[in-house]
TIVO-2410 file (N, C-alpha, C; in nm, 3 decimals):
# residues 115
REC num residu      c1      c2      c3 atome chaine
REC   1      X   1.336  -0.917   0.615     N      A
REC   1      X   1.385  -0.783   0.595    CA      A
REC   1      X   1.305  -0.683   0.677     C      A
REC   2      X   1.162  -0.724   0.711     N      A
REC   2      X   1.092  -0.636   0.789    CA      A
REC   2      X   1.192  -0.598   0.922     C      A
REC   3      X   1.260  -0.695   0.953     N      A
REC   3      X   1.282  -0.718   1.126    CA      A
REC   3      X   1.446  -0.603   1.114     C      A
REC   4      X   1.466  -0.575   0.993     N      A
REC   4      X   1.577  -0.486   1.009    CA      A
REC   4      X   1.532  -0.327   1.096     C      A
REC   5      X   1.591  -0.244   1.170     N      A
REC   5      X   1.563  -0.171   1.219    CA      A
REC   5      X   1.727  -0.105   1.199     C      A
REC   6      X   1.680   0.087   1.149     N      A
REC   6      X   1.809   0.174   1.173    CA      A
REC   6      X   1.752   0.320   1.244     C      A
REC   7      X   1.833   0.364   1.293     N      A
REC   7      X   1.796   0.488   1.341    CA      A
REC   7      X   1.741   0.558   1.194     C      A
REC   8      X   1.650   0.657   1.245     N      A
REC   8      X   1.594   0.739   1.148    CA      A
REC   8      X   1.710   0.843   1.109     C      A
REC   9      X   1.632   0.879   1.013     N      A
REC   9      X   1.732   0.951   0.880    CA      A
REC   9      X   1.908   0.974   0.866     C      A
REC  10      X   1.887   0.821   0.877     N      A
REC  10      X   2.093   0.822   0.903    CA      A
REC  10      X   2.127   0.711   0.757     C      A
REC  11      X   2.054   0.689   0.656     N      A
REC  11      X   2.122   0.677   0.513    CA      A
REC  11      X   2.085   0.735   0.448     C      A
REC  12      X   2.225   0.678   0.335     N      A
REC  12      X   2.228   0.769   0.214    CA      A
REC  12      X   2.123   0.767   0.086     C      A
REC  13      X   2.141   0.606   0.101     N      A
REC  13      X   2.062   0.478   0.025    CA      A
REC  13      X   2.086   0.382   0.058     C      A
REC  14      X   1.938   0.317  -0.009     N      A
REC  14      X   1.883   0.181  -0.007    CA      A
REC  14      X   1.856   0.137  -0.126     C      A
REC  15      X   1.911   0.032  -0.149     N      A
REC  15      X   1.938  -0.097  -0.290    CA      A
REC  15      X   1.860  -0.197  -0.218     C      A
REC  16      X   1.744  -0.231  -0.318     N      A
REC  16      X   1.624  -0.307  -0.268    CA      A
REC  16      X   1.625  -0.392  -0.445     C      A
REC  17      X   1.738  -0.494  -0.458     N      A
REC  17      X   1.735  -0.578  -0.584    CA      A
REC  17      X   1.680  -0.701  -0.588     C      A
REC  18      X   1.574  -0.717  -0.617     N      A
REC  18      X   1.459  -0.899  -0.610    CA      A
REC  18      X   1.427  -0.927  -0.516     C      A
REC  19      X   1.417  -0.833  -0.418     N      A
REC  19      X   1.363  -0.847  -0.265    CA      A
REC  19      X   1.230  -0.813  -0.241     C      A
REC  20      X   1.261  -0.721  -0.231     N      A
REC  20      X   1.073  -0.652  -0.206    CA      A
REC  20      X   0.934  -0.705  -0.267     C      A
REC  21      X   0.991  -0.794  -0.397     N      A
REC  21      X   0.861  -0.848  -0.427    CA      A
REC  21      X   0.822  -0.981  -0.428     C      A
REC  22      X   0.955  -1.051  -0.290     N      A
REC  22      X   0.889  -1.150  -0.175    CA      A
REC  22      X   0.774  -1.100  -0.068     C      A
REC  23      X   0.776  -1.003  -0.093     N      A
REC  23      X   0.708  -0.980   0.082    CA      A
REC  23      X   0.564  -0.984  -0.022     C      A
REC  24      X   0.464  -1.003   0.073     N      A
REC  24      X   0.283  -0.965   0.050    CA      A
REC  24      X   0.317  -0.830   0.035     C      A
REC  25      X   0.175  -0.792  -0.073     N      A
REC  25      X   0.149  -0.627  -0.119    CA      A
REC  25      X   0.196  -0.511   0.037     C      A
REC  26      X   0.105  -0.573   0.106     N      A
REC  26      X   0.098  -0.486   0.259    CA      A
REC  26      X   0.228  -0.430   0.301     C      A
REC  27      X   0.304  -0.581   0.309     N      A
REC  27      X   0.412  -0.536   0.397    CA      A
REC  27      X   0.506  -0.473   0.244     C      A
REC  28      X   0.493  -0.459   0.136     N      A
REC  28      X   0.625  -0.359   0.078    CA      A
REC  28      X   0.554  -0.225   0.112     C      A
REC  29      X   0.465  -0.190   0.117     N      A
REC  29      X   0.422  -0.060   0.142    CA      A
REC  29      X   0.518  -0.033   0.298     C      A
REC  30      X   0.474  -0.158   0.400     N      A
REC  30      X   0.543  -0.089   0.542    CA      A
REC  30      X   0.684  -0.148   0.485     C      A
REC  31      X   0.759  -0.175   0.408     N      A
REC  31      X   0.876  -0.188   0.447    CA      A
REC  31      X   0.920  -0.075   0.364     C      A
REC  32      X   0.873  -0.023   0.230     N      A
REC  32      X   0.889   0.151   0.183    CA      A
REC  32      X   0.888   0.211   0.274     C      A
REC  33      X   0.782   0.235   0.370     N      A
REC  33      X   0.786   0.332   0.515    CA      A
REC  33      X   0.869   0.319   0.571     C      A
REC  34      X   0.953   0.197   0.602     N      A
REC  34      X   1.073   0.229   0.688    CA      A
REC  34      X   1.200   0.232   0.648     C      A
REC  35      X   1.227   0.294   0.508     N      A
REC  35      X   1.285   0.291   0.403    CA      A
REC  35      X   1.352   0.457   0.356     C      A
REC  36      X   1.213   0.475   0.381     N      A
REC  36      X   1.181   0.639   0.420    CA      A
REC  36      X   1.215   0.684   0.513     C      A
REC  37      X   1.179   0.666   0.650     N      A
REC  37      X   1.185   0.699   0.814    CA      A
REC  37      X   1.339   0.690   0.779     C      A
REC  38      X   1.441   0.602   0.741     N      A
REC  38      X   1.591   0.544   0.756    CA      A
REC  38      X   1.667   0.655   0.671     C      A
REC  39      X   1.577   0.711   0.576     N      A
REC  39      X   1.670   0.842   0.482    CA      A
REC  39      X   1.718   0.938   0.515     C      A
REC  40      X   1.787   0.977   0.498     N      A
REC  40      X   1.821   1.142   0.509    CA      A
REC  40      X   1.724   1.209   0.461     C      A
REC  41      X   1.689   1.338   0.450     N      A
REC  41      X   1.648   1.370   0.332    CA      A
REC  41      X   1.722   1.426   0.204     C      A
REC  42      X   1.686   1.428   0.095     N      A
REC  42      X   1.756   1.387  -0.042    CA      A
REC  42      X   1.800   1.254  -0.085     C      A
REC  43      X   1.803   1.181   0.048     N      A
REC  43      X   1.836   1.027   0.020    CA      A
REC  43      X   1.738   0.925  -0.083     C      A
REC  44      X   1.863   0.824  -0.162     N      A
REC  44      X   1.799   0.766  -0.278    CA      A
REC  44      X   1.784   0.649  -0.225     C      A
REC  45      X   1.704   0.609  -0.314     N      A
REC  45      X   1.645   0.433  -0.365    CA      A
REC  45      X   1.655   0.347  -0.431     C      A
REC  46      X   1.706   0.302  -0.504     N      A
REC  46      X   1.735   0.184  -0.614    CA      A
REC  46      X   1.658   0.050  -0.577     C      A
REC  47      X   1.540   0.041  -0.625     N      A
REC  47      X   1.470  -0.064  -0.624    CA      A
REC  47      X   1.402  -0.165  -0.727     C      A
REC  48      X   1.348  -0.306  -0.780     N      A
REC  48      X   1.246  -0.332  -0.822    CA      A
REC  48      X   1.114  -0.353  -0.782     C      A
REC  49      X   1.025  -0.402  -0.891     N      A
REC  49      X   0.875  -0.410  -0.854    CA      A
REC  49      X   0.860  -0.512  -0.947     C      A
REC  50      X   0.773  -0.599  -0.922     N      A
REC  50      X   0.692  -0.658  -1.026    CA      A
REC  50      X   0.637  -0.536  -1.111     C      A
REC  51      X   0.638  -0.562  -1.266     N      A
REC  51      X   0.563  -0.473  -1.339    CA      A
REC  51      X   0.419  -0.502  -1.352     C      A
REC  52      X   0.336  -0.632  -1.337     N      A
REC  52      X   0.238  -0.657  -1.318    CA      A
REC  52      X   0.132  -0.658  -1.193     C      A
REC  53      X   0.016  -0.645  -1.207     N      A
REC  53      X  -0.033  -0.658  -1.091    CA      A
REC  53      X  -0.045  -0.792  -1.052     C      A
REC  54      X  -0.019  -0.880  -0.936     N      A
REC  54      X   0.001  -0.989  -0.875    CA      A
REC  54      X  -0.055  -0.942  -0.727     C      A
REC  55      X  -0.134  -1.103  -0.712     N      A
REC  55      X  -0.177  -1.008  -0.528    CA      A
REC  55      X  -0.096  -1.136  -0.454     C      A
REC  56      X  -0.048  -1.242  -0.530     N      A
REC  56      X   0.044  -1.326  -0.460    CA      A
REC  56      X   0.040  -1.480  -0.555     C      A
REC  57      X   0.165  -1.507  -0.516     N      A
REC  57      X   0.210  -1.619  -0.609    CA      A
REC  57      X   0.264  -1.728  -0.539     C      A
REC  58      X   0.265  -1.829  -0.525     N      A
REC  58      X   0.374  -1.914  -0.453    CA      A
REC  58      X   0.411  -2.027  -0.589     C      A
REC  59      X   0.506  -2.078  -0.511     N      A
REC  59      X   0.604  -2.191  -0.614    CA      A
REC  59      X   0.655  -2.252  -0.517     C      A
REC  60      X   0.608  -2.379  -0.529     N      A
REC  60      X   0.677  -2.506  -0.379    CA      A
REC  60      X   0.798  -2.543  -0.399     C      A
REC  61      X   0.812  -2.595  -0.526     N      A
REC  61      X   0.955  -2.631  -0.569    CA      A
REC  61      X   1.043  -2.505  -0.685     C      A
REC  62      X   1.041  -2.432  -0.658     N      A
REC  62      X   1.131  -2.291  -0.690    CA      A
REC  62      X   1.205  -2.340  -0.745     C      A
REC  63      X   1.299  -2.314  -0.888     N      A
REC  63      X   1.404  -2.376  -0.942    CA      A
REC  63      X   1.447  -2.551  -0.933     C      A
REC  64      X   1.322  -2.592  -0.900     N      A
REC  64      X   1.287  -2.735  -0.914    CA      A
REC  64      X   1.424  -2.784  -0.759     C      A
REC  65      X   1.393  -2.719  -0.673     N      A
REC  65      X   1.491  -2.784  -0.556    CA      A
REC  65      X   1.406  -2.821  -0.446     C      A
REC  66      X   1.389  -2.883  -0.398     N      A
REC  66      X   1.342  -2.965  -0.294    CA      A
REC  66      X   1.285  -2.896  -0.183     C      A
REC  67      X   1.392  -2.758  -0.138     N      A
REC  67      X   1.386  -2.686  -0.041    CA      A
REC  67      X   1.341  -2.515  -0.082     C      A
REC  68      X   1.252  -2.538  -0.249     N      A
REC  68      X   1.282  -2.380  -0.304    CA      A
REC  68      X   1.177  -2.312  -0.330     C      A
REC  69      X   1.082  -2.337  -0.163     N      A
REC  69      X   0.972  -2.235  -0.198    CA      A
REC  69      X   1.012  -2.095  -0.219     C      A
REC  70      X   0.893  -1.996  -0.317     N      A
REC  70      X   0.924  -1.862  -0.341    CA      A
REC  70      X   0.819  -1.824  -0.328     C      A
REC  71      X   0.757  -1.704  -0.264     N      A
REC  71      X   0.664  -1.570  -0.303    CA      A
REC  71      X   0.662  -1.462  -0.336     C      A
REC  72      X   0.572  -1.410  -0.436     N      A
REC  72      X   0.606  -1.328  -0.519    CA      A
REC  72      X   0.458  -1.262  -0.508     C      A
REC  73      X   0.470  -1.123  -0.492     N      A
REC  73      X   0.335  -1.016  -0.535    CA      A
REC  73      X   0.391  -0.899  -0.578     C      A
REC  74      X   0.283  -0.807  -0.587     N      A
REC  74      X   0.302  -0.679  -0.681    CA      A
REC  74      X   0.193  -0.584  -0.718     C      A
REC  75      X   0.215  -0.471  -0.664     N      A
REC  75      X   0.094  -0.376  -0.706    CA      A
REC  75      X   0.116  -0.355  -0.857     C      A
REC  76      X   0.200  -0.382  -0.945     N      A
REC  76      X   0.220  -0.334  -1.127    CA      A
REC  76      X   0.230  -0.211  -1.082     C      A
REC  77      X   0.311  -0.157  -1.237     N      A
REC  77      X   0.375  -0.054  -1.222    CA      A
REC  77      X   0.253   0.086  -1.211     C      A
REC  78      X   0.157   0.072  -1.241     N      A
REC  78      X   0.077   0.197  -1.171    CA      A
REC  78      X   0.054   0.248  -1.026     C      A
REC  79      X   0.035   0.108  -0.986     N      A
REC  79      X   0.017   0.074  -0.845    CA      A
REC  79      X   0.112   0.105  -0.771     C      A
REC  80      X   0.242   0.035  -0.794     N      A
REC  80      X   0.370   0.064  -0.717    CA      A
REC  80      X   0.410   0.212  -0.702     C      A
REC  81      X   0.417   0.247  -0.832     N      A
REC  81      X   0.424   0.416  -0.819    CA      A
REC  81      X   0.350   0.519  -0.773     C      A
REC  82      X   0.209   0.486  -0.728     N      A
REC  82      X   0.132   0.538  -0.639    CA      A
REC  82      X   0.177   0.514  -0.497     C      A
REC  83      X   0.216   0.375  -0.436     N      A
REC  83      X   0.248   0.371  -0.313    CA      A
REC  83      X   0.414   0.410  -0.298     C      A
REC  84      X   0.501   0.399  -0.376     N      A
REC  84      X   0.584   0.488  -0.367    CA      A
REC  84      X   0.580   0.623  -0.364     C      A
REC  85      X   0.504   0.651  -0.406     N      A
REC  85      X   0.468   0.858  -0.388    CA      A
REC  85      X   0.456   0.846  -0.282     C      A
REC  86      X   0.296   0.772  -0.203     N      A
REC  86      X   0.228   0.838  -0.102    CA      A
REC  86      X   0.304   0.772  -0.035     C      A
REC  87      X   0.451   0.680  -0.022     N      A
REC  87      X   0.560   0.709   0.131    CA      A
REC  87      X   0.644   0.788   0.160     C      A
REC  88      X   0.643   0.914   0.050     N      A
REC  88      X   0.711   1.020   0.061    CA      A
REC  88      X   0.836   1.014  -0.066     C      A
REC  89      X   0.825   0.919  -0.154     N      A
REC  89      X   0.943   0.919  -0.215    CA      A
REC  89      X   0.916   0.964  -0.356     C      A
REC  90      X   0.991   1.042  -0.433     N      A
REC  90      X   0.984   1.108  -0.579    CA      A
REC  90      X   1.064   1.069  -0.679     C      A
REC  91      X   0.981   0.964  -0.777     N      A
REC  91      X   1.036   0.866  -0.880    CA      A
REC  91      X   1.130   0.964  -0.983     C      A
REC  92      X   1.271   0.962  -0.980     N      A
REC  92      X   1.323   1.044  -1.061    CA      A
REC  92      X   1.340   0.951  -1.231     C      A
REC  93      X   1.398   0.820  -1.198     N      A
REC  93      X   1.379   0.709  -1.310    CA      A
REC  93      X   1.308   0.638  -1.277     C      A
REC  94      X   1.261   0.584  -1.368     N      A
REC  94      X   1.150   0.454  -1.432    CA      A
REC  94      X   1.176   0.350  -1.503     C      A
REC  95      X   1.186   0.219  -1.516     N      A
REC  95      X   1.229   0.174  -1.646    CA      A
REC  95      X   1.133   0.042  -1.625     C      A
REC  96      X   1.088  -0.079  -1.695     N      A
REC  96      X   1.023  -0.151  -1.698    CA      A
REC  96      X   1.100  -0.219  -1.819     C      A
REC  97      X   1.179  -0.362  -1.747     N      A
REC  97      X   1.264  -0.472  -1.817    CA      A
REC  97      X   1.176  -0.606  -1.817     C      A
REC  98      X   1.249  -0.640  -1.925     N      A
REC  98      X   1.173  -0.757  -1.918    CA      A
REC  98      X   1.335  -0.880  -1.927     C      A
REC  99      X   1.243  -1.001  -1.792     N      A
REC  99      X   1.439  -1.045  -1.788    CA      A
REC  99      X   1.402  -1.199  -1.859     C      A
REC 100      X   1.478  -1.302  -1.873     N      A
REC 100      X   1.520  -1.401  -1.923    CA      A
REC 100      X   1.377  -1.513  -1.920     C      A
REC 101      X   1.312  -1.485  -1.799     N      A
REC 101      X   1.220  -1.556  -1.772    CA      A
REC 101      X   1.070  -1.505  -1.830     C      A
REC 102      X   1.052  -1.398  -1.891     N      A
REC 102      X   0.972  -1.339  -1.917    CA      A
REC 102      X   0.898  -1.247  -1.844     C      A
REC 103      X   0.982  -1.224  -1.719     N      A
REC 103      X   0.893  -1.161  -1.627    CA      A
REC 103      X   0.921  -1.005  -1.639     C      A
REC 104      X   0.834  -0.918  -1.599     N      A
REC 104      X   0.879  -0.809  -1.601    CA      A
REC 104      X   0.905  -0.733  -1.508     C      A
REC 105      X   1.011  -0.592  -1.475     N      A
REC 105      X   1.013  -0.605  -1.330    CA      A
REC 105      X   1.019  -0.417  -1.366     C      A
REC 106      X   0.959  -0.345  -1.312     N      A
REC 106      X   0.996  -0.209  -1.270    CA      A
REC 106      X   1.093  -0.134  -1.204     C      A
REC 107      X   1.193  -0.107  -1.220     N      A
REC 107      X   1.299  -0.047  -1.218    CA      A
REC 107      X   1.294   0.118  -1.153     C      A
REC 108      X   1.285   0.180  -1.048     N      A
REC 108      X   1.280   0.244  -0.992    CA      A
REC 108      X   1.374   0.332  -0.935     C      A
REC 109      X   1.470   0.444  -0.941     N      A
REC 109      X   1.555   0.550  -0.907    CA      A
REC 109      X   1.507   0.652  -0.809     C      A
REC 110      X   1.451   0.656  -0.694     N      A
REC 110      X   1.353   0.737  -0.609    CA      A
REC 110      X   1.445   0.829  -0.486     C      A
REC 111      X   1.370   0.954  -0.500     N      A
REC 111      X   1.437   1.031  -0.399    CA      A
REC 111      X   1.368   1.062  -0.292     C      A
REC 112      X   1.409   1.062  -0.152     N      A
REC 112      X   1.290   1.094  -0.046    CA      A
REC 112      X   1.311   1.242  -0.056     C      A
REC 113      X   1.170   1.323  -0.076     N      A
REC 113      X   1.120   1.415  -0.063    CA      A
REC 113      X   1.228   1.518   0.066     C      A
REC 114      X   1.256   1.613   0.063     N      A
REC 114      X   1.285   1.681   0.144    CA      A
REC 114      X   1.188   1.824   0.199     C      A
REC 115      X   1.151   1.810   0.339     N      A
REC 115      X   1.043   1.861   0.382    CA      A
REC 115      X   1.100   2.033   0.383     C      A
***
């Protein structure tokens, strides 16, 4: 998802659902940044987070399939919402679910700041 590239501030929104918390801590911060750069301004976000702090997880056999590695990190929801501020974006909802597996995930409604 890093390797996606759009002209700057030409969406409306971005729907970021069980994605973002494949990537390492680092890169969701740069892929928020270019998330941001891609907005309009007033433009929204619909995203999750891990609700916990995680600095990285792997699973070789993912849903027990042969071919089903997964990675998983997470600043937790203090964390995340700090690096969501400081990329310019303003958490309008919040929510913190907890899904089938026990995991919990942060639920996020964010608006990019208009300068």
């Amino acid at each position: 998802m890093l390797a996606l590239d759009f002209p700057p501030a030409t969406l409306d929104a971005v729907v970021g659902m069980y994605s973002i918390i494949h990537l390492p801590r680092a890169e969701q911060v740069e892929m928020l940044r270019k998330i941001v750069a891609w907005l309009k301004p007033g433009g929204w976000v619909l995203a999750n987070f891990g609700a916990e702090e995680l600095a990285g997880k792997e699973a070789e056999n993912w849903l027990q399939e042969e071919k089903g590695w997964m990675f998983w990190s997470g600043w937790g929801t203090e964390g995340t919402l700090d690096k969501v501020k400081e990329v310019g974006l303003e958490v309008v909802v919040q929510e913190t679910v907890e899904d089938e597996t026990d995991a919990k995930f942060l639920w996020i409604l964010a608006r990019k700041r208009e300068l």
